[in-house]
Steps between C-alpha positions, in 0.01 A plus 500: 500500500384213286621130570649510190788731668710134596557407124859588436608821328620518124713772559804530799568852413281756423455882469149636586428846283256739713357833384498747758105564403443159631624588847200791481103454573329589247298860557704550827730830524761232674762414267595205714261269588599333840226240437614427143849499587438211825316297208790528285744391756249202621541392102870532493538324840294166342750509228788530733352185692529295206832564493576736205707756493360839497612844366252749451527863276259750595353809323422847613187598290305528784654742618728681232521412107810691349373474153166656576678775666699567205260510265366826722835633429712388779822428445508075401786455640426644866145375468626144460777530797176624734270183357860271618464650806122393550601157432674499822220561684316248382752270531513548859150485543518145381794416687337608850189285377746252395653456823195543713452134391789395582722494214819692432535751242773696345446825327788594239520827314639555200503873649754521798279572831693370746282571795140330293692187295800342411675573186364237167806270493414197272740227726326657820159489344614103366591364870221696680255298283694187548482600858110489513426892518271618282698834299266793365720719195417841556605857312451315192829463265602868694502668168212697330347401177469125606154355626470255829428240200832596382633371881303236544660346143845634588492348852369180413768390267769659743387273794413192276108494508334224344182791442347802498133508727395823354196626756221688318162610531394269166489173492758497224608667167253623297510632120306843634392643831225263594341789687501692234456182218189232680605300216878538540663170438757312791776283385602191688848514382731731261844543362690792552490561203128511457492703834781734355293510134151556608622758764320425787589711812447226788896548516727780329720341183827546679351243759412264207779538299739423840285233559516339149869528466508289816236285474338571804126446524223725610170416673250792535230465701212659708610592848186528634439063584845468698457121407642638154810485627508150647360359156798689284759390756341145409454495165150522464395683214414877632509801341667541181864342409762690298801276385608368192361192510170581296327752318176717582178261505 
């Protein structure tokens, strides 16, 4: 990590956002990468050591997306209760990493699995972080319909996150696919409202509009330089910002 890692955070609280298709090599037939997932836990352990507070939400398109199955004609509602379930997995891949270095991690559920997790309880969830563990959200919200973007927004304001870290494979938010659009354009910051108007699907608008009512900010970045992380925790100017502070430039 750079030297830079001693300068003091900007945020005590966070919530880190990561799709479950960031957890997967790409071209392997894997759908957890244990590699990946040590170099995610090596990024959230710096953090940790600066002394922030750490909850994590995790994704499951790596290995199950309920909206893509429904869209073949399963049922949504099933479809989305079987991509919950992949959540956990990955969750508990990233604890084990977690923990291989030495710091403690609680998994909580929002789907009762007694034997896996404990039960999401927003006071439990509150003291473990004051407590030092790190706390992955898994099973998204436990109903269908709602994206892990959807959780990630819910979950922050529950447990009084100062931000969102949203984890991608861009190095921010684009106004088309820039794999698709060489001459997409990225925005350093955005409003909601902009993000809401122009439609851009780095986050579903139920995130955003939780997230606006709230006023909670959200930092996406690439995934792929775990420094990333440190320099949002800091402040540095990473990714792309979404508050309401000011509009697309």
């Amino acid at each position: 990590m750079s030297e830079t890692t001693s300068l003091p955070p900007k945020y005590g609280r966070i919530v880190l956002k990561i799709s479950g298709e960031a957890l997967k090599e790409k071209g392997s037939s894997d759908s957890v990468s244990p590699q990946i997932v040590q170099r995610v836990a090596a990024a959230i352990a710096e953090v940790k050591k600066m002394g922030v507070e750490v909850a994590v939400v995790v994704g499951g398109g790596n290995i199950w997306r309920g909206l893509a199955a429904s869209h073949r004609g399963m049922n949504r509602a099933t479809a989305d209760y079987m991509g919950m379930l992949a959540t956990v997995i990955n969750g508990m891949a990233l604890m084990s990493a977690l923990e291989d270095l030495g710091h403690s991690t609680r998994v909580q559920t929002a789907i009762q699995m007694n034997n896996v997790a404990e039960p999401f309880i927003v006071r439990r969830a509150i003291r473990h972080l004051e407590n030092g563990h790190i706390v992955i959200f898994v099973a998204g919200t436990g109903n269908p319909f709602f994206s892990t973007d959807t959780t990630a927004a819910l979950r922050a304001n529950e447990i009084g996150a100062e931000v969102i870290l949203k984890a991608t494979k861009v190095d921010g938010i684009y106004d088309a696919d820039p794999q698709k659009h060489p001459d997409a354009k990225r925005f350093d910051r955005l409003t909601y409202s902009d993000a809401l108007g122009r439609r851009l699907e780095v986050m579903d608008s139920t995130a955003f509009s939780l997230c606006m009512d709230n006023a909670m900010p959200i930092i996406v970045f690439d995934m792929s330089d775990p420094e990333n992380i440190l320099r949002a925790v800091r402040g540095e100017p990473v990714g792309t910002l979404v508050s309401d502070d000011k509009p697309a430039k």
